[in-house]
N, C-alpha and C positions, 0 to 999 in steps of 0.2 A: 467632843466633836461628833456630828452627826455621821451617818453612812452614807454610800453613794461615793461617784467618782469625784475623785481631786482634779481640780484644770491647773494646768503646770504655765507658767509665765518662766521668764529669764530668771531672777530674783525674786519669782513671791510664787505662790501654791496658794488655792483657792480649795477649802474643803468646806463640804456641806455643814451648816450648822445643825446641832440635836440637842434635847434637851440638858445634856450636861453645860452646857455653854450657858446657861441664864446666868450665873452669877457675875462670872466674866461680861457678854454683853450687856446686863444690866448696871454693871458698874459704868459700862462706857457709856450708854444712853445717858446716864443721871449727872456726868459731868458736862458743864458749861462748853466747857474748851472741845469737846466732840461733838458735840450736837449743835457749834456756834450758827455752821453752815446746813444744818439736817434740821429743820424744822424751827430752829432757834430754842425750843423748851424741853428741859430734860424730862423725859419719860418715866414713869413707873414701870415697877417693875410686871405688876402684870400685862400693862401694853407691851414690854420687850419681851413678854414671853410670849404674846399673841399673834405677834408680828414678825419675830427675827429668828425665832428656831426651827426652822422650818413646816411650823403648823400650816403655813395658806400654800403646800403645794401642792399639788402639781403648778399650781394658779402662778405663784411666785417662788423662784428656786433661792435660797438664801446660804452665805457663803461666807466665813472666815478667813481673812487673807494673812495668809502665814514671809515669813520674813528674816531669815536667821535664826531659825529654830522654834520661833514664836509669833503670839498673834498680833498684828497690827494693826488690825480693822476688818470691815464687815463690807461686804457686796452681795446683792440682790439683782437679777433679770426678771422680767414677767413678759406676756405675750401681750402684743396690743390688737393681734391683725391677723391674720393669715399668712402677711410676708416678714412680719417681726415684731418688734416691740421695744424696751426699753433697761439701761440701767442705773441702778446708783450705786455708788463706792464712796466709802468715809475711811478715812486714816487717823489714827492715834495721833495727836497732837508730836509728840517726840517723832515719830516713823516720815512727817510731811516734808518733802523739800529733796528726798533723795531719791528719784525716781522710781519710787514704787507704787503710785497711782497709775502712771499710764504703764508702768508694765503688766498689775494685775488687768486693767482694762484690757490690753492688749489679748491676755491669756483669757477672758471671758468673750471676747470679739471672737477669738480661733475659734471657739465651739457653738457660739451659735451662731456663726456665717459657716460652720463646718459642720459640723455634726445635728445641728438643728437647722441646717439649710436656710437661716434670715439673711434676708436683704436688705432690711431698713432695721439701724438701735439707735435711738434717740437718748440726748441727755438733757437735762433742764439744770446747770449752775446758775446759783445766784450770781448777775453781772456782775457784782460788786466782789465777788471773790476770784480776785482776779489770778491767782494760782492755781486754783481750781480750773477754770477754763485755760489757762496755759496748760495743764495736764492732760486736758481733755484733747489739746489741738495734738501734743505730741504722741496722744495715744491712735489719730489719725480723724479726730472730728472734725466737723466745718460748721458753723455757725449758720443756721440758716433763717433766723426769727428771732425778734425781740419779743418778751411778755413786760411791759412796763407796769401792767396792771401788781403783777408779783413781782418785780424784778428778776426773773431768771430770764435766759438766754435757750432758747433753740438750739440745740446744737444736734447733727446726726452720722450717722456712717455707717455707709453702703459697703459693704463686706466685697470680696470677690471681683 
């Protein structure tokens, strides 16, 4: 796991990813059942090392969400604006359904409406995943835009 601060949620801890985590996320990228909602195509492994270890920071912070002692999944923020920007969060097929999506949301909302002063984080779930946008509303989202073209959803929330 990478350096850097841990964001603490109720239930789940978000630590930076580094590069000892390739193996680990590249197993997760490469299966079906994780990436069903993330891109729909499992990834190589040099795309997951390119992308999820925290190589494109400062640009994108990247995040391991921990959960009972271990890892559960992976979350990323990046800035879109001046007043904020965006995230995504994927959970471990086995980790889904126990509310631990909107609690790590919640614990990444705290720090960048807190400590990185945003005002607007946007999410884009595919409509069709409809667990997914129920985790986002109880994480405190509102839907504010259809993309039909891609099927995901608008959804955002204003901090503070």
């Amino acid at each position: 796991m990478g350096g850097g601060a841990a964001l603490e949620g109720a239930a789940t801890r978000l630590v930076p990813t580094g590069e000892g985590d390739l193996e680990l996320l590249a197993g997760w990228f490469a299966d079906p059942g994780f990436v069903e909602h993330w891109g729909r195509v499992p990834l190589s492994r040099a795309e997951v090392a390119a992308k999820y270890l925290g190589r494109r920071r400062p640009q994108v912070e990247s995040f391991l969400v921990l959960a009972g002692g271990g890892p559960v999944g992976y979350a990323q923020y990046w800035r879109a604006g001046p007043d904020g920007g965006g995230i995504d969060l994927v959970l471990c097929p086995q980790a889904r359904g126990r509310g631990l999506g909107p609690d790590a949301a919640r614990a990444l909302l705290a720090h960048l409406g807190g400590a990185l002063g945003w005002r607007r984080v946007t999410v884009d779930p595919a409509a069709a995943n409809v667990r997914a946008v129920r985790a986002w509303e109880k994480a405190g989202f509102r839907r504010v835009g259809d993309r039909p073209a891609d099927g995901t959803l608008l959804m955002e929330h204003r901090p503070g």
